[in-house]
C-alpha positions as CSV (number, residue, x, y, z in Angstrom):
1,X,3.6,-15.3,4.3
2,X,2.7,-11.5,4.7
3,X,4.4,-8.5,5.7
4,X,2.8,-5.8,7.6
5,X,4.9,-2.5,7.3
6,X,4.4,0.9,9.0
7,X,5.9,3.5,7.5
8,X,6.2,6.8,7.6
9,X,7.3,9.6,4.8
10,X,7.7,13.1,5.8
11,X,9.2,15.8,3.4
12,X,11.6,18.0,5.6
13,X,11.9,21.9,4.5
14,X,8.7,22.2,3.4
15,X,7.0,24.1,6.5
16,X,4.5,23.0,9.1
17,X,1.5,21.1,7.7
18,X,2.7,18.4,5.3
19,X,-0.4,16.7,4.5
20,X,-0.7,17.7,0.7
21,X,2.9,15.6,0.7
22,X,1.0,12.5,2.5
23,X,-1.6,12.1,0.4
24,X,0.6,11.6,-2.5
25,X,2.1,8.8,-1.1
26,X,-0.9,7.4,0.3
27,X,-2.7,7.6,-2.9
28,X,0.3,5.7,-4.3
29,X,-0.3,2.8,-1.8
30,X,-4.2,2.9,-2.7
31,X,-3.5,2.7,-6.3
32,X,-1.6,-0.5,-5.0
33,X,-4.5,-2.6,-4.2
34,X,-2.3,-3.7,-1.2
35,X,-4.7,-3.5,2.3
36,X,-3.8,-0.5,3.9
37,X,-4.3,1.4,7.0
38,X,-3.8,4.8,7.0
39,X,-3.0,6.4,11.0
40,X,-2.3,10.2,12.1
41,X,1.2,9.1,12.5
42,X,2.0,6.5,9.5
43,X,0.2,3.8,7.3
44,X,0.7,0.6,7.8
45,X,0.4,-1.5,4.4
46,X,-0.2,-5.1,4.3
47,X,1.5,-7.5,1.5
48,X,2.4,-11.3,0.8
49,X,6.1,-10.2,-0.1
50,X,8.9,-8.2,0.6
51,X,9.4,-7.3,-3.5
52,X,5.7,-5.9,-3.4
53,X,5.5,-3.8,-0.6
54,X,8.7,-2.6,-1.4
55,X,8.0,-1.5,-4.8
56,X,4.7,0.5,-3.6
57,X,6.7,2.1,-1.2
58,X,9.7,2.8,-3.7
59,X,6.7,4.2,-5.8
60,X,5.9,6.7,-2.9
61,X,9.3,7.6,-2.3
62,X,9.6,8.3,-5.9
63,X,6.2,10.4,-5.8
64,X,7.7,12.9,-2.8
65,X,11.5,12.8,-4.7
66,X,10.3,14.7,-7.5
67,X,9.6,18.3,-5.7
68,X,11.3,17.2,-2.1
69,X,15.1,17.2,-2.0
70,X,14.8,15.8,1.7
71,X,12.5,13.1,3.1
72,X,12.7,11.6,6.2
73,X,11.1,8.0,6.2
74,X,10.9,5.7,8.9
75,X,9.4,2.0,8.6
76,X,8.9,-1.1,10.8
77,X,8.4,-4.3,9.4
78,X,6.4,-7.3,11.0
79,X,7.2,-11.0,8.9
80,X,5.3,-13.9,9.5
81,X,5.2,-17.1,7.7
82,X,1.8,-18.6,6.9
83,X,-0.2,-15.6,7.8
84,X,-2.5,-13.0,5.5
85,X,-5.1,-10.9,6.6
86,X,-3.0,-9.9,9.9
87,X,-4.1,-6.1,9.3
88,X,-7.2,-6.6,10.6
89,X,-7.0,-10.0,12.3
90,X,-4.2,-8.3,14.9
91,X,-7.0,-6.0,16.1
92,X,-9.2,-8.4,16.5
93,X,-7.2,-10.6,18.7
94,X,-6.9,-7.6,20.9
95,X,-10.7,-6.8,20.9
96,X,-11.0,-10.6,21.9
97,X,-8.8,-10.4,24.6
98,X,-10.4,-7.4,26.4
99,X,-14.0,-8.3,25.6
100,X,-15.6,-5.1,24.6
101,X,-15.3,-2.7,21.7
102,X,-12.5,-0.8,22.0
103,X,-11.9,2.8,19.7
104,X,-9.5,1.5,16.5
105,X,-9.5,4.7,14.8
C-alpha cells in the first residue's frame, strides 16, 4: 500500500516570507527517510502507512509549535493499495502519455 500526502504548514503572524519556518519542517521530513518532494506551494511525502507519514508530519507540526502559536496546515491524501514508488512513477505516467519531456520542477 502507500500513501502520497501533500501537505502544507504555514505559521500565521509571523510576517511575509516564511521560509526559515518551512525548512524546519521539511528538514523534519528529510530526517524521515520517507521519499519526498518538496514544491513552491507544499511537499508531498511518500509512505507505506498512514501511522508513518503521520508521525513525520506530527514531528513537523511539533517543530513549528514550539515558537508559532498559529499554524495553518492543509493536506491531501492519495491511498492506494498495492502500490509504492507512486511519487515518481505518477509523473512518469504523465510524461508517457504526452510523449516528450515535460518541465517537473
Amino acid at each position: 500500500m502507500s500513501f502520497l500526502v501533500f501537505v502544507s504548514m504555514t505559521p500565521l503572524g509571523k510576517g511575509e516570507s516564511v521560509s526559515k519556518y518551512v525548512a524546519r519542517v521539511v528538514d523534519v521530513i528529510d530526517r524521515s527517510g520517507l521519499p519526498y518532494v518538496l514544491t513552491p506551494m507544499g511537499t508531498i511525502v511518500e509512505g507505506e502507512s498512514w501511522e508513518e507519514v503521520m508521525e513525520v508530519l506530527k514531528k513537523g507540526f511539533e517543530e513549528l509549535k514550539k515558537d508559532c502559536p498559529r499554524v495553518s496546515i492543509t493536506m491531501k491524501i492519495d491511498y492506494r493499495e498495492g502500490r509504492s514508488g507512486r511519487i515518481k512513477a505518477k509523473v512518469e505516467s504523465v510524461k508517457e502519455k504526452i510523449g516528450r519531456e515535460i518541465s517537473t520542477t
